[in-house]
N, C-alpha and C positions, 0 to 999 in steps of 0.2 A: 223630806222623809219619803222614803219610795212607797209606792203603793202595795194593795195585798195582791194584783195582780202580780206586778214586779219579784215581789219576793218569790209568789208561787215558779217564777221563771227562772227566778236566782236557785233556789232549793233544786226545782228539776234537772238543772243542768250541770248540778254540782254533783248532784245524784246518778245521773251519767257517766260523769267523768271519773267517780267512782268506779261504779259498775265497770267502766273500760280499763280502767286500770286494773280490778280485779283481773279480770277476764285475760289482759297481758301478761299478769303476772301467771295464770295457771297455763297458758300458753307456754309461756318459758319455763316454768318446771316440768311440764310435758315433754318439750323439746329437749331440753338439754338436763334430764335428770341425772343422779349422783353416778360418777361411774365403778362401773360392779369391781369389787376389789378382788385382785388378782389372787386366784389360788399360789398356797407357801407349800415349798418341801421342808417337812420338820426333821427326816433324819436322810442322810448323802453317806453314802460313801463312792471315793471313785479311784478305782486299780489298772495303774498302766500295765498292758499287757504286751506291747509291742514297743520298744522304743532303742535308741543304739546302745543305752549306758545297762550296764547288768549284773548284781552279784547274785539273782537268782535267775535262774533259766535262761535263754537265748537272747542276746542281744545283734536286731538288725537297722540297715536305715527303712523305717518302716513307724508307724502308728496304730495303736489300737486301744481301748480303755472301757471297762467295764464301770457301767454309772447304776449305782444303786439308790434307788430316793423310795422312801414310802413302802418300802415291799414290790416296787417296779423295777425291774433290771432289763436294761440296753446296753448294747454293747454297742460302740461308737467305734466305727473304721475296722479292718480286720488284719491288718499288717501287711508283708511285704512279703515273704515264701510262704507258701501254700501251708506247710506244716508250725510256724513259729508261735503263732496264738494258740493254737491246740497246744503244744507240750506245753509254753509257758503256761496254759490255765491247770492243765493236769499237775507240773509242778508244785505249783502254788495251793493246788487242793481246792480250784475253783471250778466247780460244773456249771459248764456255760448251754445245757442243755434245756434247761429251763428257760432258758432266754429266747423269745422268740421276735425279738424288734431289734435290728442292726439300722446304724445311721452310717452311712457313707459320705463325707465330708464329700468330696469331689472323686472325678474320674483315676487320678495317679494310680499303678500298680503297687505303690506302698503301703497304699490306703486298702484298698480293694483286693490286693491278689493273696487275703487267704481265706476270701467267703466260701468259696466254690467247697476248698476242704473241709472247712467250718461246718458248712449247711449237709453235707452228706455224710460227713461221721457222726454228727450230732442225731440227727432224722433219726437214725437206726434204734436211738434211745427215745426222742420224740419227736413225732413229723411234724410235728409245728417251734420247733425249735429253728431259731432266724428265716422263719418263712414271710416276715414283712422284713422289707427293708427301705426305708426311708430316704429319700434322693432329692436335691433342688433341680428344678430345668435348666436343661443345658448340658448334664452329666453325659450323653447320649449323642449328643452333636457330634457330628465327625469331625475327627482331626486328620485331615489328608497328608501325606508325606512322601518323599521321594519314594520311600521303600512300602506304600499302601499306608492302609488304614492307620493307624494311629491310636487311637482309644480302644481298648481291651476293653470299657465298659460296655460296646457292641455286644460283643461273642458271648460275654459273662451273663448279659442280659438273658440270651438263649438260653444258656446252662442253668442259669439259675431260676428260670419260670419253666423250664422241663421237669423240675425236682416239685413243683408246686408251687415254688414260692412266687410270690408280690410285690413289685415295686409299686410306690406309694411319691408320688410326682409332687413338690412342694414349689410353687412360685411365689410366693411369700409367710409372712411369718407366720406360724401356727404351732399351738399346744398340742405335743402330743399326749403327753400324760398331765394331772394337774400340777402347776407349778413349773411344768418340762417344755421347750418351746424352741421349737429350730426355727432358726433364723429366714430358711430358703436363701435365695440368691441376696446378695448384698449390694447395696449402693456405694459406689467408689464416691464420698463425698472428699476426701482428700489423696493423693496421688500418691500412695504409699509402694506400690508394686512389686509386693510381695510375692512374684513368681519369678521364676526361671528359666522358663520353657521358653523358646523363640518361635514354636510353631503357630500355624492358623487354625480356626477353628469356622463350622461351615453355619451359621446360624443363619435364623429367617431375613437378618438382615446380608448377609453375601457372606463370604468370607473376609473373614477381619484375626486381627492380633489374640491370639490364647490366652486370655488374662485370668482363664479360667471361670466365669460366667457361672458356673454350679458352686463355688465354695461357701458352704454353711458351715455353720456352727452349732451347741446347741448351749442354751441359756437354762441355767437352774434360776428359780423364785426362790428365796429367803427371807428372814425377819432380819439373817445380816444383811443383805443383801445380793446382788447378782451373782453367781458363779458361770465362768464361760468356760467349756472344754471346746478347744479347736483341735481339726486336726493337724492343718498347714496355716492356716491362716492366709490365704495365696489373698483374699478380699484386705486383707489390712486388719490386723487385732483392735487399732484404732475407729475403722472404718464399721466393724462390726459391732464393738461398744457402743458406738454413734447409735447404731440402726436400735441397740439393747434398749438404750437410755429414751429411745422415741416414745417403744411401746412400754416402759416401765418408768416412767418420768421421776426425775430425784430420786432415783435409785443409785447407792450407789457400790460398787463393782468390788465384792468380797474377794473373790479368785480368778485366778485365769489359770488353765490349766490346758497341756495338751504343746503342739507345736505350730510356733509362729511365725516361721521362715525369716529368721532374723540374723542366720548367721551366715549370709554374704554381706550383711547390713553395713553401711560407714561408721563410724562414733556418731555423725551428727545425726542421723537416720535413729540409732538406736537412743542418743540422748531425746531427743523429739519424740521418741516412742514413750520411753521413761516419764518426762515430764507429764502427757497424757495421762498416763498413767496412775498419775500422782493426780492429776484432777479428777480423773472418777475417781480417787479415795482408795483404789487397789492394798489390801493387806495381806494378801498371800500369791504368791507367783510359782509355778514349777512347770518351768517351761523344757519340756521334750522334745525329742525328735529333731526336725528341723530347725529349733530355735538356737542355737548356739549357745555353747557353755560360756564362753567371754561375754555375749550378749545377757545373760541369765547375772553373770557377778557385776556387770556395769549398772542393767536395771535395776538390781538390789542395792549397789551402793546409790544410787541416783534418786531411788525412793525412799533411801534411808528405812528401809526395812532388816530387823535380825535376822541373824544366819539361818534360823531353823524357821523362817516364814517364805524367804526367795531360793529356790533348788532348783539343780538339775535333774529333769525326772529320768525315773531310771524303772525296769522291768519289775514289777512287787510293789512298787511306791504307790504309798494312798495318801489323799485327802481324806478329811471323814469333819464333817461338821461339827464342831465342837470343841475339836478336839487341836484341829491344824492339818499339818500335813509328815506323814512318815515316809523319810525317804529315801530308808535303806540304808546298808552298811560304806557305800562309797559313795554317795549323793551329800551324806549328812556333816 
């Protein structure tokens, strides 16, 4: 039988090892407590404004799309001639004057060449109307070429912080509004090379291959889950999902919407896309602009998605949460 010393020794050391356990356990709930839940957009709408298909207003090869979430309106990329997002928003009976945050996918003149119109007709109604505009690093690199400079997003820079406005420099991902979240520059986790260009570009690291280095996107929060508008998708639609699904884990990918340079794509290029597709759980698709209308009817039959869920977008066509996607008199 042990003694009362014994015991006193046995009790105290048990009572220790208690105590250290407590003490580890509020350590670790200290350290790694619950992670804060991501803010949701509870109402979306979002209207192509620039794109090549069109039974209302001008149709160019060009990008642009107005995202409404929450009572916050951005307008994502500004199209391709100077004048084509203005009329088509006046057509459509859309005052994009209120709006004062533009995102700019990347450097391209398709994206970008109708801010400059944009930002100074609009000002005239209100000076803070597109005076932020939201950019990943990189945008601004020079692209050297036999015939000069290259990137129009130089000059534009000048013009457009002459008028007042703000570039807003994003290296990775961050909320702009609650629930609203551009991507910044993207991780090529798989080798999709989703661009075109042959040219160089001059970055901190030397001059290397154009892969375009700036291409965002931006990511809606939902209770259905993700919704992505790209403009070109030059980073890979896949590649950007990827980078989605990091910061929003088991989420999975309500929409995609916007363009995703898929139509130089092979069948097996776009089947591999499809498939992806099909594993984040994708149920609505309306792919614009640079995505290819062949590419657009292969990844609908390939996801076994209805006609009125996979479209081609076209100039007036909305998503709207709730509801699907409308998408006009020759899309539908």
């Amino acid at each position: 039988m042990p003694s009362p010393v014994q015991l006193r020794h046995e009790f105290v050391a048990v009572a220790l090892l208690l105590s250290l356990a407590c003490l580890a356990e509020a350590q670790n709930a200290t350290a790694s407590p619950n992670p804060v839940a991501h803010a949701q957009v509870h109402a979306l709408k979002v209207t192509i404004l620039s794109t090549m298909l069109a039974d209302q207003g001008i149709g160019e090869w060009g990008f642009s799309a107005l995202v409404e979430a929450d009572g916050r309106r951005v307008l994502v990329d500004t199209g391709n001639r100077p004048e084509t997002v203005l009329q088509n928003a006046k057509e459509l009976g859309i005052d994009l004057s209120t709006v004062s945050e533009v995102v700019l996918t990347h450097n391209h003149y398709d994206h970008v060449g109708g801010l400059m119109t944009l930002r100074r007709e609009l000002m005239k109604k209100n000076p803070s109307a597109l005076s932020r505009a939201h950019v990943a690093k990189g945008i601004f690199y020079s692209r050297p070429s036999a015939k000069g400079e290259d990137n129009t997003m130089i000059a534009i820079k000048q013009e457009y912080e002459a008028t007042g406005g703000k570039f807003i420099e994003h290296d990775q991902a961050e909320e702009i509004f609650p629930g609203g979240w551009l991507t910044g520059p993207v991780p090529r986790v798989y080798p999709e090379r989703n661009w075109s260009v042959s040219g160089k570009v001059k970055t901190p690291a030397g001059l290397v291959e154009d892969n375009i280095p700036e291409d965002q996107s931006l990511v809606i929060n939902t209770a259905q889950g993700l919704i992505l508008i790209s403009g070109c998708g030059h980073a890979g639609i896949i590649n950007t999902l990827t980078m989605a699904r990091d910061e929003f884990a088991n989420e999975p990918v309500y929409a995609v919407l916007g363009g995703f340079h898929l139509f130089p794509a092979s069948d097996t290029q776009v089947d591999w896309t499809a498939d992806k597709l099909k594993e984040f759980g994708t149920s609505y698709l309306m792919g614009a602009h640079c995505t290819g209308i062949e590419s657009v009817y292969r990844i609908r039959q390939r996801l076994g998605l209805p006609r009125g869920a996979a479209v081609v977008g076209a100039v007036g066509a909305t998503f709207v949460l709730g509801e699907g996607i409308h998408p006009g008199r020759l899309a539908q």
